[in-house]
C-alpha positions in Angstrom: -21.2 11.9 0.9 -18.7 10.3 3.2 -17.0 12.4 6.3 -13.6 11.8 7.6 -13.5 12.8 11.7 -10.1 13.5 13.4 -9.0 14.7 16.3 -5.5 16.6 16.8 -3.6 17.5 19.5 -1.5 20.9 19.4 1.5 22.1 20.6 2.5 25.0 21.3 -0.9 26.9 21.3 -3.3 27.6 23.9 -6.0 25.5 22.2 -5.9 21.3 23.1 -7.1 19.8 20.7 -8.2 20.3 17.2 -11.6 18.4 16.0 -11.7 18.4 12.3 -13.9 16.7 10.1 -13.7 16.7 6.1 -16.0 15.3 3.6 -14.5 13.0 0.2 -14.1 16.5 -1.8 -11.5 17.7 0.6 -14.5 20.5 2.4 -14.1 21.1 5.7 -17.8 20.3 7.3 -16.9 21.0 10.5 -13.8 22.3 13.2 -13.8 22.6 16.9 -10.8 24.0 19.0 -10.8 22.4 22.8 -9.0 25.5 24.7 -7.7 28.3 23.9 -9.8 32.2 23.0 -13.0 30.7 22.8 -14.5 33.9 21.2 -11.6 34.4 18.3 -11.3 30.0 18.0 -15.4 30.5 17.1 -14.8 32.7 14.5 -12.0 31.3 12.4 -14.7 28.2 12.4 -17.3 29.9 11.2 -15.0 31.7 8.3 -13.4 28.3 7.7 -16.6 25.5 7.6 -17.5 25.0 4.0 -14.1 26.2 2.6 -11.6 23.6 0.6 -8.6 22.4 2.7 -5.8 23.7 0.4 -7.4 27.2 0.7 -7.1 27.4 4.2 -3.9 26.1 4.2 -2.8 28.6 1.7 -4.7 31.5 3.8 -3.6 30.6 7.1 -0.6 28.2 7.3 2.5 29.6 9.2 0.8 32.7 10.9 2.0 33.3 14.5 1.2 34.0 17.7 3.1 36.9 19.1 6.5 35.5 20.6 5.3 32.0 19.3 6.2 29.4 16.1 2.5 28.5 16.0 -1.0 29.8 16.2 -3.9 28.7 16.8 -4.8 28.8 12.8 -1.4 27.1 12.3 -2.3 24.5 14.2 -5.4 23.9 12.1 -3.7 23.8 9.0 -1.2 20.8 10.8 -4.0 19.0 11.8 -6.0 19.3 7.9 -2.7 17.9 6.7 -2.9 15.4 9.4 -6.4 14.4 8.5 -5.7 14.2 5.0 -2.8 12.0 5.7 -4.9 9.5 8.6 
């Protein structure tokens, strides 16, 4: 099965950069977040490596952080949509 790897920089999160990459039936294999909460950025991986990219844009597109436009999660969904767009 053939795996798609992109890299995405944020804005507007603590996290850098987003590492994403997503197999031919749209499954996210694998995410890393450079920066940010290291401990909370572990655990939306780990809930969101195996899952189908329009479900986690569905479950976690638009949710903020505090004061801010964006989260960290946000950010993830930008850079799926990104990917799927590369």
């Amino acid at each position: 099965m053939a795996r798609k790897r992109f890299t995405y920089k944020t804005s507007g999160t603590c996290s850098q950069f987003i590492e994403v990459e997503i197999d031919d039936d749209n499954t996210l294999r694998d995410v890393t977040f450079i920066g940010g909460c290291n401990g909370n950025l572990q655990g939306i991986s780990s809930l969101v490596r195996g899952m189908k990219v329009d479900e986690i844009k569905k479950r976690l597109d638009g949710i903020r952080c505090g004061y801010k436009n964006t989260s960290c999660p946000d950010q993830l969904c930008r850079a799926l949509e990104a990917a799927q767009n590369a």
